[in-house]
C-alpha positions in Angstrom: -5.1 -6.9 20.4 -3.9 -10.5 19.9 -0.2 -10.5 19.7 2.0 -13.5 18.3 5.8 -13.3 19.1 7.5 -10.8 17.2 10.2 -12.0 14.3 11.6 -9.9 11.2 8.7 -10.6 9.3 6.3 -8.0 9.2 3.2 -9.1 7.0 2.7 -13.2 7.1 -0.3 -13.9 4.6 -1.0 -18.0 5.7 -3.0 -20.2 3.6 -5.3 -17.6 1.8 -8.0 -18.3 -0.5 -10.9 -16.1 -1.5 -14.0 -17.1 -3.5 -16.8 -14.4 -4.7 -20.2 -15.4 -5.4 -21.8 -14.3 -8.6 -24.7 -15.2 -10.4 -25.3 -18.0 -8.2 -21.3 -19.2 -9.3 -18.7 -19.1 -6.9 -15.1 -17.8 -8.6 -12.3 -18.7 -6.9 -9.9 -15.3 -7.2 -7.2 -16.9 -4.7 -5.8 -20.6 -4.2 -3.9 -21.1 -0.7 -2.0 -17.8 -1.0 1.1 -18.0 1.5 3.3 -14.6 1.3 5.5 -13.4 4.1 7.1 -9.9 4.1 9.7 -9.0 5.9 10.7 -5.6 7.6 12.7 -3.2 4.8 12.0 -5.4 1.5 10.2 -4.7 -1.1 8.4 -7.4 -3.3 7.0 -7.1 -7.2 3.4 -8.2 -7.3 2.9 -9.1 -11.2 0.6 -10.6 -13.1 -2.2 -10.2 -15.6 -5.0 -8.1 -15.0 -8.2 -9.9 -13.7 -5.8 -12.3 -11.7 -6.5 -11.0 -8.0 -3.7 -8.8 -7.7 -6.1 -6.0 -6.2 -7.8 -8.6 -4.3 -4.9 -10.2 -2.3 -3.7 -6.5 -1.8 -7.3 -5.5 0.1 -7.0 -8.4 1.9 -3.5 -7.7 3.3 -4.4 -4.3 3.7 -7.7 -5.4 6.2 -10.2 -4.1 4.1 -11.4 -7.6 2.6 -11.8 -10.3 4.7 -10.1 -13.6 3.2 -12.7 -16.6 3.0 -10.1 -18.8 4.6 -6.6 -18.2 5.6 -5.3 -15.8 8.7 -3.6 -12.6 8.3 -0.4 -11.8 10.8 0.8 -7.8 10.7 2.6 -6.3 13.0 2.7 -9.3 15.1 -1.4 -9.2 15.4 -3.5 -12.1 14.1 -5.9 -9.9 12.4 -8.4 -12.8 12.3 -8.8 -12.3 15.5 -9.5 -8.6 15.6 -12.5 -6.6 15.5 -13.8 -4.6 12.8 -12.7 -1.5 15.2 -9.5 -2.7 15.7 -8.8 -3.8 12.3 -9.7 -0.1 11.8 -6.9 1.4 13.8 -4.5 -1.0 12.5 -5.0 0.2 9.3 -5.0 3.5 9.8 -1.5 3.2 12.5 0.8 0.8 9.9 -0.6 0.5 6.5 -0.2 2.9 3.9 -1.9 2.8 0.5 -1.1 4.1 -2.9 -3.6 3.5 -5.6 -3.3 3.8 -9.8 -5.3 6.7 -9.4 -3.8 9.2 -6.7 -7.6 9.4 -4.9 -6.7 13.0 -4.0 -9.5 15.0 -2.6 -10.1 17.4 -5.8 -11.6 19.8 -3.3 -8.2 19.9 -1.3 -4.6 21.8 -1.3 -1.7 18.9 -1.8 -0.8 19.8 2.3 -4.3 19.2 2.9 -4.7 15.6 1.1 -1.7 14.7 3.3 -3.5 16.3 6.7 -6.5 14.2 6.2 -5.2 10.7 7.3 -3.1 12.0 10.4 -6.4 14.0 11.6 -8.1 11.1 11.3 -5.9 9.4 14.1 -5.8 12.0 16.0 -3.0 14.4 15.7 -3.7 18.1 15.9 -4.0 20.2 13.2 -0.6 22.4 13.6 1.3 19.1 13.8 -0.6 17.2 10.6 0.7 20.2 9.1 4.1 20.7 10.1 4.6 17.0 9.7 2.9 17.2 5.8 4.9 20.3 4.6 8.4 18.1 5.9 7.1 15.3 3.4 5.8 17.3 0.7 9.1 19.5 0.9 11.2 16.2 0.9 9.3 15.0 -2.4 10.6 18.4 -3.8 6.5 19.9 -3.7 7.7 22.7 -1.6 6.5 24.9 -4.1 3.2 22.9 -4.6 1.5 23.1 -1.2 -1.4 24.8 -2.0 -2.1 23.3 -5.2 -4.8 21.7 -5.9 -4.4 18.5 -7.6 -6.3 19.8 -10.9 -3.2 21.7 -11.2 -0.4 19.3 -10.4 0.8 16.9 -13.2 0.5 13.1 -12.5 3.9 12.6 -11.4 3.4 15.7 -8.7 -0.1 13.8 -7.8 0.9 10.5 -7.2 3.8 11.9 -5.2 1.2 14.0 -2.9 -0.1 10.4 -2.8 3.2 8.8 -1.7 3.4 11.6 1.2 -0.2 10.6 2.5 0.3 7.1 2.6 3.2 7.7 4.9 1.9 10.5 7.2 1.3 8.5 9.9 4.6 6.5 9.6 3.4 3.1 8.6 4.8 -0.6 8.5 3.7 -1.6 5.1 2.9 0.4 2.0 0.6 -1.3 -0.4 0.9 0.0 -3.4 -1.4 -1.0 -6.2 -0.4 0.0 -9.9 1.3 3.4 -8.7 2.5 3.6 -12.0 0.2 2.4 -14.4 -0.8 6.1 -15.7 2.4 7.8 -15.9 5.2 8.2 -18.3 8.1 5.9 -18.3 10.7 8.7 -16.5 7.7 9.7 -13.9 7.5 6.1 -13.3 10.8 5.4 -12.8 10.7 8.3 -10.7 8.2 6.9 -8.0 9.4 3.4 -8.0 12.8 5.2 -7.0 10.9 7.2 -3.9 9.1 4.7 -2.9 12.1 2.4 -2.7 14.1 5.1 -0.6 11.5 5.1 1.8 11.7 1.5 2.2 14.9 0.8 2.6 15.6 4.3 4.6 12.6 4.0 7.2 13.1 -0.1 7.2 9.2 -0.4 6.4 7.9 -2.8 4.0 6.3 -2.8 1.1 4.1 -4.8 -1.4 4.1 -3.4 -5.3 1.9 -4.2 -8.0 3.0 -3.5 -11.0 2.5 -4.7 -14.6 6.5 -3.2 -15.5 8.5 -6.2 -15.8 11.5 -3.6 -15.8 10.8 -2.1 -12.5 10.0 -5.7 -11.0 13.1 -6.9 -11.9 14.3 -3.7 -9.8 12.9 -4.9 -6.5 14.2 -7.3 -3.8 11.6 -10.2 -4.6 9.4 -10.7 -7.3 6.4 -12.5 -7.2 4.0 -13.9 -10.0 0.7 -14.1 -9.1 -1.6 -16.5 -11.9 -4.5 -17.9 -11.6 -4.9 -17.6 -8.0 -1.3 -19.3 -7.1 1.7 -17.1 -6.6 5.4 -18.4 -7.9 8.2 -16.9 -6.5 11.1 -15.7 -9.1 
C-alpha cells in the first residue's frame, strides 16, 4: 500500500465532491468536502436528512468512491489502492455502526460479533474469546446467546458497537446510532462509544440528528447543502 508520512491525523478527507446521475441529471450531493480527523476525537456530523451525511460517511469508510477528491487513512492514499486493498483496509481499521444494528437475525449476539474477525482471519476460539470480553464489558454477559429478536434496541445496537470494534479499528463511523432509541438508551451509546474513543485513542465520525449529544462531542460539524461549517 501507498503510504504518506504519518502525523496525528488519522482520516484526512481532501477536496471531496460527489455527483450522482439520475434521470439523465447530475445531483451534486457533496461540494469540495475537506475534513481531517485526528487520532482520539470525536466529531458531530449534523445536518438535515437528504444532505449527504450517509454519503460522505461511505465514502470515508471506502465503500463509495468520491467523484473527485483523495482520501488519506491510516497514512494510505486510498486513491491509490485497489479494490482488494481498499477491502482489507476496511475490514483492519474501520468500524461501522448503522441506525439499524444489521445484526444477523439468524445469529447469537457472540456470533454477530465473531463474524467480522472470521472474516480476517482469526480463528474461531479466539473470535470468540475476544467477543465474550466485549460483550461482557458492554454488560451483555448475560446476553450471549440471544438472538437479537430477543434483545431490546439499546442491547442490539450495543451487540453492534462490540462488532464494529472486534477487530480493533482506527475509525468508527457511526451513522445515526441513535436515531431509533429512547432518549436514556441514547444517551447511553453516545456515552460507550465516547469511552471507547477516548480510552483506545481511535477516532470517530458521528452522525447524529441530536443537537444535545452533538454539543457533547469534541467537534461539531454542519454538513448543508453539500458544504460543511465547522462550529
Amino acid at each position: 500500500m501507498s503510504r504518506i508520512s504519518d502525523n496525528k491525523d488519522l482520516l484526512i478527507l481532501k477536496n471531496i465532491s460527489h455527483i450522482y446521475n439520475k434521470d439523465l441529471q447530475k445531483i451534486k450531493v457533496l461540494n469540495n468536502i475537506n475534513i481531517k480527523v485526528s487520532r482520539g476525537e470525536m466529531i458531530s456530523l449534523i445536518g438535515p436528512s437528504g444532505t449527504g451525511k450517509s454519503t460522505l460517511l461511505n465514502i470515508a469508510g471506502l465503500l463509495e468512491k468520491p467523484t473527485l477528491g483523495s482520501i488519506i487513512l491510516c497514512g494510505n492514499d486510498c486513491t491509490k489502492l485497489s479494490e482488494e486493498n481498499k477491502t482489507l483496509l476496511r475490514g483492519s481499521e474501520i468500524g461501522f455502526i448503522f441506525q439499524s444494528h444489521r445484526l444477523f437475525q439468524e445469529f447469537s449476539a457472540v456470533e454477530n460479533v465473531m463474524l467480522p474477525q472470521l472474516i480476517m482471519g482469526k480463528s474461531k476460539i479466539e473470535a470468540f474469546k475476544k467477543s465474550k470480553e466485549l460483550l461482557t464489558a458492554l454488560a451483555l454477559k448475560n446476553r450471549l446467546d440471544f438472538r437479537p429478536a430477543k434483545l431490546s434496541g439499546g442491547e442490539a445496537q450495543r451487540v453492534a458497537i462490540a462488532r464494529s470494534i472486534a477487530n480493533s479499528p482506527s475509525l468508527i463511523l457511526a451513522d445515526e446510532p441513535t436515531g431509533n432509541l429512547d432518549a436514556i438508551a441514547a444517551n447511553n451509546v453516545y456515552k460507550i462509544i465516547y469511552k471507547l474513543v477516548k480510552s483506545l485513542n481511535i477516532s470517530c465520525i458521528f452522525a447524529t440528528h441530536n443537537n444535545d449529544l452533538a454539543r457533547l462531542m469534541d467537534r461539531k460539524i454542519i454538513l448543508k447543502n453539500g458544504s460543511i461549517y465547522n462550529e
